[in-house]
C-alpha positions in Angstrom: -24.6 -17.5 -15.7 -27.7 -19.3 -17.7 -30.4 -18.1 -15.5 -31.7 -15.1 -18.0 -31.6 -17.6 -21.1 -33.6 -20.2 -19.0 -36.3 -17.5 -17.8 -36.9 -16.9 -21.4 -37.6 -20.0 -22.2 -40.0 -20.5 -18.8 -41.4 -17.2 -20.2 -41.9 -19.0 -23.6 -43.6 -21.5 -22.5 -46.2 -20.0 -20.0 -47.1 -17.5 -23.4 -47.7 -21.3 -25.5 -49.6 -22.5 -23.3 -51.9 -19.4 -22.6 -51.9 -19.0 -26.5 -52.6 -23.0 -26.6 -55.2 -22.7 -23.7 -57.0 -19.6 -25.2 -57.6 -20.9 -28.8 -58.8 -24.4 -28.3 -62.1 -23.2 -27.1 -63.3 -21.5 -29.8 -61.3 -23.8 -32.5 -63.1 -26.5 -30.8 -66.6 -25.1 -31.2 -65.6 -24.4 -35.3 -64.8 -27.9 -35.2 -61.1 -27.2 -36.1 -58.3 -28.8 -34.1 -56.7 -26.1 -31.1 -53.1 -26.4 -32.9 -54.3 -24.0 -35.5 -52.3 -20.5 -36.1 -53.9 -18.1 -34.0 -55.0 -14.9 -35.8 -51.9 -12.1 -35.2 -54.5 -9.7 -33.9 -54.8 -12.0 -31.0 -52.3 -13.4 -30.5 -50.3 -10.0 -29.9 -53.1 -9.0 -27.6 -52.6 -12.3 -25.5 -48.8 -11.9 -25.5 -48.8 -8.5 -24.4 -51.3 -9.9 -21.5 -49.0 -12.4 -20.5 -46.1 -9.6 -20.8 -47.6 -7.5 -18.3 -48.7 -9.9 -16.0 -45.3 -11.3 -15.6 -43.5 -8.1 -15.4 -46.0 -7.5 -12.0 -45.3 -10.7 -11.1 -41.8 -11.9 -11.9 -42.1 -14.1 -8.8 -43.3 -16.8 -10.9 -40.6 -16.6 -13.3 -38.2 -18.0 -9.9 -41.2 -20.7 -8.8 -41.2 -22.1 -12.6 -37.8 -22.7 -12.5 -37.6 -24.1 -9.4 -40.6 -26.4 -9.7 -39.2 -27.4 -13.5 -35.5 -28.3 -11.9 -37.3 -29.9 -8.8 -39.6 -32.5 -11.4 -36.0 -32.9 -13.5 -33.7 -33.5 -10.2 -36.9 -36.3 -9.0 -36.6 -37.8 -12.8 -32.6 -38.1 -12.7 -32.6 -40.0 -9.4 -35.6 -42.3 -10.0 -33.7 -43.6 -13.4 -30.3 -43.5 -11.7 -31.9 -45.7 -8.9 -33.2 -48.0 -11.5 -29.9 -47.9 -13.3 -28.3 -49.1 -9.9 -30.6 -52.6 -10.5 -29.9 -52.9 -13.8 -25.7 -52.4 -13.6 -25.1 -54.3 -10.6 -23.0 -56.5 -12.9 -20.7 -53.4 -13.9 -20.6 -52.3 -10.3 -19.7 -55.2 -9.0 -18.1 -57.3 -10.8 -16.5 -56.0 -14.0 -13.2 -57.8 -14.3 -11.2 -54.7 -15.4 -11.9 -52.9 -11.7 -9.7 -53.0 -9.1 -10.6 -54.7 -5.7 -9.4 -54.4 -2.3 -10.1 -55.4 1.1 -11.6 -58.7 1.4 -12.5 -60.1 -1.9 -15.7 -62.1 -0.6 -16.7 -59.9 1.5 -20.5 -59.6 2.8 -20.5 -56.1 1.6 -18.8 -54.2 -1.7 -17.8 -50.5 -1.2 -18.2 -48.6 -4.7 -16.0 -45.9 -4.8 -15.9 -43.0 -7.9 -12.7 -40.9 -7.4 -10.0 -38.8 -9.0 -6.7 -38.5 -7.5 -6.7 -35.0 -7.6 -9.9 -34.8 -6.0 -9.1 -32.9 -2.7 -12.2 -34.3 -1.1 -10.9 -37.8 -2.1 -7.9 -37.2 -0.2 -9.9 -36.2 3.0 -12.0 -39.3 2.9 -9.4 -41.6 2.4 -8.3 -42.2 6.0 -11.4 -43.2 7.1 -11.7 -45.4 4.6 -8.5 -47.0 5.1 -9.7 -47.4 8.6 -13.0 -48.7 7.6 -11.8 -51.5 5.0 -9.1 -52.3 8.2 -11.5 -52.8 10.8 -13.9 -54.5 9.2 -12.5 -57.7 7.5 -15.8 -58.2 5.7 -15.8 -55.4 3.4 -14.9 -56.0 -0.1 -13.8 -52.9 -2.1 -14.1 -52.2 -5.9 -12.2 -49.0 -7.1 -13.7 -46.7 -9.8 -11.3 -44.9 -11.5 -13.2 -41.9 -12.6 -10.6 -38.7 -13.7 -12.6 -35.6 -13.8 -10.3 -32.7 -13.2 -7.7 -32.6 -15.9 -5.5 -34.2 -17.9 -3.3 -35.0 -14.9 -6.5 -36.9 -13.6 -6.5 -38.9 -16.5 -2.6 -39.6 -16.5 -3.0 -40.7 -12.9 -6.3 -42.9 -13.7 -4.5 -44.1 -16.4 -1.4 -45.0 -14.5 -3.7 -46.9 -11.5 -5.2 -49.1 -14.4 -2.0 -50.3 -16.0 -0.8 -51.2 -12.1 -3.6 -52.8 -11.6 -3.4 -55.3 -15.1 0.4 -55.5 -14.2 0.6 -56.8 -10.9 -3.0 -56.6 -8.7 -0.7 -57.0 -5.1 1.1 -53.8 -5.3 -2.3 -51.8 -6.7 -3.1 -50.5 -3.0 0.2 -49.6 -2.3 0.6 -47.3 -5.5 -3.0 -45.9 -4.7 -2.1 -44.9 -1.5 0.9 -43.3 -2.1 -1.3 -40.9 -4.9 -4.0 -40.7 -2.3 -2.1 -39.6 0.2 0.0 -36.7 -2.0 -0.3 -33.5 -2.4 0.0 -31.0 -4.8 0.0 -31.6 -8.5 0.2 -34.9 -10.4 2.3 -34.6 -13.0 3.5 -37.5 -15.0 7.1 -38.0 -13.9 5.6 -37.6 -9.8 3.0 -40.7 -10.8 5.9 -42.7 -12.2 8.0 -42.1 -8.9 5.0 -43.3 -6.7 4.6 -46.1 -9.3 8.6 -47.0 -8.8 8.6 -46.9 -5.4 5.3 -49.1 -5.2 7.5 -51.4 -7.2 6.7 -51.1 -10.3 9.0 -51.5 -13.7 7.7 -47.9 -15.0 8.6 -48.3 -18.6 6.5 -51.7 -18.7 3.4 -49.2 -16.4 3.9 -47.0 -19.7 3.5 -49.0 -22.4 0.5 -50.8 -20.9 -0.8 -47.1 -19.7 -0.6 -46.5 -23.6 -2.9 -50.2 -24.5 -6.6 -48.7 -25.9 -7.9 -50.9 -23.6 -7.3 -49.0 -20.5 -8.8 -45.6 -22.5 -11.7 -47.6 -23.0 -11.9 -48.8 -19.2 -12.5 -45.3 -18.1 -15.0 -44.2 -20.7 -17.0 -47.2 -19.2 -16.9 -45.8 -15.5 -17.8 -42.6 -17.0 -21.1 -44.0 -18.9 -21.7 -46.0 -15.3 -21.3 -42.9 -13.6 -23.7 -41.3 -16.0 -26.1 -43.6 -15.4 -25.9 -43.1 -11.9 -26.1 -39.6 -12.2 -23.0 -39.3 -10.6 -20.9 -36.3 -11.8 -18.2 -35.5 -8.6 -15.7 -36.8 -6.5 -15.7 -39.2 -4.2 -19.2 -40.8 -4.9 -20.0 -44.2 -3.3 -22.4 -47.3 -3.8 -23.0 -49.0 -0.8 -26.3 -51.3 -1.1 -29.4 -50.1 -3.0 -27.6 -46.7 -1.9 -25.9 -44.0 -4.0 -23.7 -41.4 -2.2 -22.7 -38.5 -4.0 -19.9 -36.3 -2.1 -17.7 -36.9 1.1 -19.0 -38.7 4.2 -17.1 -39.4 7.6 -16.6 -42.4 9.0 -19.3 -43.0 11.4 -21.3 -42.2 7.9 -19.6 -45.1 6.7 -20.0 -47.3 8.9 -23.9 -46.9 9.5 -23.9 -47.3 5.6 -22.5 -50.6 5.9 -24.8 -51.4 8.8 -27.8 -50.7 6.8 -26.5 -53.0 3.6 -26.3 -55.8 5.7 -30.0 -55.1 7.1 -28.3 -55.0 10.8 
C-alpha cells in the first residue's frame, strides 16, 4: 500500500504552505521576500499547530488526497484527449498495424489488447459480430502485451503474421483469441501452423528488431492516451478504457458517424 507515504507528503505540504502563509506578512512589512528561513522558534510552534490540528482532524488528510488525485485524473484525460487529435495519424493509419473488416470503412475501431487478457477474450464475440454485421467498419489492431512475457511472445507472434502474409492475420488472431489457458510459445506456433503459417519463417521475422520496436510504439500511443489495461478502444473523438457489450458498441459507432 502507498497511502501512509502519500499522507505524509499531503501532511508536508499543508505545514509549507501554513509556514509559507504565516511568514510572508511580516517578511513583507520588513521588506524582505516571504521565501526567507523562518526563525526555528516559530517555526516549531507552527508545526506543532498544524500537528495538532490534523491529528483532531485527520479527515482532511482523506479530502486532500482525494481532491489532489481528482485535479491529476482531470489533467491525464484533458492531455490524453488532446493526444487523440494530435496521433490520429498513429491510430489510424500507421502502416505497421494490422487491419480488418472493411478497409475503407466510414468508421475505424481502435482496439488495445493482449491475448492473455481475459477480458479481451470476453469481448471478442461481440466484436466479431459487430465487424460482421456492419460492412462499414474498418478495424485497426493494437497489439499491446501487458501481462507477461507470454503476452509479448504472443504480440510478437501476431506482428510477424501480420508482415508475412496480412490474409491469414484474422484467422491466427482468432484462434489466440478464442484460447484458453496459457500461451506458451510452442501453443502460439501451433495456432500459427494451423492458421497456415510456415512457423520457422513466423520465427525468424518474430526475432526482426523491427517488430520489438512496433510494440514499444503502441505502448508510447497508449501512454499518451492514458491507456494502461486491456481491451481499450478508440472509436471517434472517444477513448474507452475496459470492456463494453455489444449494444455499447454499437451506439459507439452510432455516435462517430453523428447518426
Amino acid at each position: 500500500m502507498t497511502v501512509f507515504p502519500f499522507r505524509n507528503r499531503i501532511v508536508c505540504f499543508l505545514i509549507a504552505g501554513l509556514l509559507a502563509g504565516t511568514a510572508a506578512a511580516p517578511l513583507a512589512a520588513q521588506g524582505k521576500s516571504p521565501s526567507m528561513s523562518v526563525p526555528k522558534a516559530e517555526r516549531e510552534k507552527i508545526e506543532s499547530v498544524v500537528k495538532d490540528y490534523i491529528l483532531n482532524n485527520p479527515e482532511i488528510i482523506v479530502q486532500a488526497i482525494r481532491s489532489l488525485r481528482q485535479r491529476e485524473e482531470k489533467e491525464k484525460r484533458q492531455k490524453a484527449k488532446a493526444n487523440l487529435v494530435k496521433l490520429q495519424g498513429d491510430l489510424l493509419r500507421d502502416p505497421d498495424s494490422p487491419v480488418g473488416g472493411n478497409p475503407k470503412g466510414s468508421v475505424t475501431i481502435v482496439e488495445f489488447f493482449d491475448y492473455r487478457c481475459g477480458f479481451c477474450k470476453r469481448t471478442f464475440p461481440d466484436l466479431e459480430k459487430l465487424v460482421k454485421g456492419d460492412k462499414n467498419i474498418r478495424f485497426v489492431f493494437k497489439e499491446f502485451p501487458i501481462l507477461g512475457p507470454q503476452s509479448v511472445t504472443a504480440s510478437k507472434a501476431g506482428l510477424a503474421a501480420w508482415i508475412l502474409d496480412k490474409s491469414k492475420y484474422e484467422a491466427f488472431h482468432k484462434a489466440m483469441m478464442s484460447s484458453k489457458g496459457a500461451l506458451a510459445k510452442s501453443r502460439v506456433m501451433t495456432f500459427a501452423a494451423k492458421s497456415g503459417y510456415d512457423v520457422k519463417a513466423l520465427q525468424k521475422t518474430m526475432a526482426d528488431p523491427r517488430i520489438e520496436a512496433m510494440i514499444e510504439k503502441t505502448y508510447e500511443l497508449a501512454k499518451a492516451l492514458d491507456i494502461n489495461g486491456t481491451p481499450a478502444f478508440v472509436i471517434g473523438d472517444q477513448v474507452i478504457r475496459g470492456a463494453v457489450d455489444l449494444k455499447t458498441l454499437k451506439s459507439l459507432i452510432s455516435q462517430a458517424r453523428g447518426s
